[in-house]
N, C-alpha and C positions, 0 to 999 in steps of 0.2 A: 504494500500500500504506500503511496506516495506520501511522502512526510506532513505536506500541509492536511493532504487527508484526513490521515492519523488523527493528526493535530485537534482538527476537527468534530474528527468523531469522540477521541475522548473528551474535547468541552461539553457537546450536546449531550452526553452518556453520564456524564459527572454529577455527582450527588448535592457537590459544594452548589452555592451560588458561584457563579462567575461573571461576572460584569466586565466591559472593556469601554474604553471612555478614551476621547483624543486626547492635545494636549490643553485644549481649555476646558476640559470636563465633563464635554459632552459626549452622552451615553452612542453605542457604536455599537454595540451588541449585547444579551442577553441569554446564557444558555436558559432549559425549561426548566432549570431547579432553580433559579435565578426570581423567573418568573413567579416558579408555585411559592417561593420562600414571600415575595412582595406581595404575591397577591394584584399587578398587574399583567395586562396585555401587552406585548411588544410594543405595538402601536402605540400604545399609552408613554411610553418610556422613551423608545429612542429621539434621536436630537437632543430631548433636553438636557438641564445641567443633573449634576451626576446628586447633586445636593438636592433636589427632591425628596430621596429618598432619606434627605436626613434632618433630626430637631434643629433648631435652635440651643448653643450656640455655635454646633458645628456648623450648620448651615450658613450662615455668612460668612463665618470663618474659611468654610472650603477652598475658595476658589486664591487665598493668599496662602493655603497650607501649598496647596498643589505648586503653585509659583514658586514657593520657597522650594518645592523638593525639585523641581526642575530646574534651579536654580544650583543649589548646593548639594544635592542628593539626599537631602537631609530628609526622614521621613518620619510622621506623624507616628511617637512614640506609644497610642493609644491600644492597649489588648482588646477592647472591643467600641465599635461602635452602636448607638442607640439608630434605629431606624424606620421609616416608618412605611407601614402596610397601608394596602387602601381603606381599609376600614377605622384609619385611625389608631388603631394599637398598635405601640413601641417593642421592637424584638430588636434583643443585643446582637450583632452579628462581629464575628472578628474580620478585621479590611487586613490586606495585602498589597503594597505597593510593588510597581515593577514597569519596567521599562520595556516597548517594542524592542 
């Protein structure tokens, strides 16, 4: 199987959420555990910023954390983030930074 295949198929098969976002934070992709964990539709999610998906006061905070880490490599030192479902209820999820 060709690598980005692969690649592929184990995002879509994966149990984690995985989310991908460019470099201003705008959502790019969504595997379906991604989905079932938010409780959105693809539709609903891509383009926007990746901060949606989170409280206050990470939510304004975001888009200077991401800056600083493309910046310095420095990354948001946090073991989990709070986030939020469409129905309004808060699930901790733990984030993972990393670079194309």
């Amino acid at each position: 199987m060709e690598g980005t295949k692969l690649l592929r198929a184990i995002i879509e098969t994966a149990i984690d959420g995985i989310i991908t976002i460019d470099s201003k934070g705008k959502i790019e992709s969504l595997n379906p555990s991604a989905l079932k964990i938010f409780g959105y539709k693809e539709e609903e999610l891509i383009g926007k910023n990746i901060s949606v998906l989170m409280p206050e006061p990470d939510k304004s905070r975001h888009d200077g954390y991401l800056h600083r880490y493309q910046n310095t490599g420095e990354k948001n030192n946090r073991k989990g983030e709070r986030s939020k479902r469409t129905e309004e209820r808060w699930i901790s999820v733990p984030l993972q930074a990393g670079c194309k």
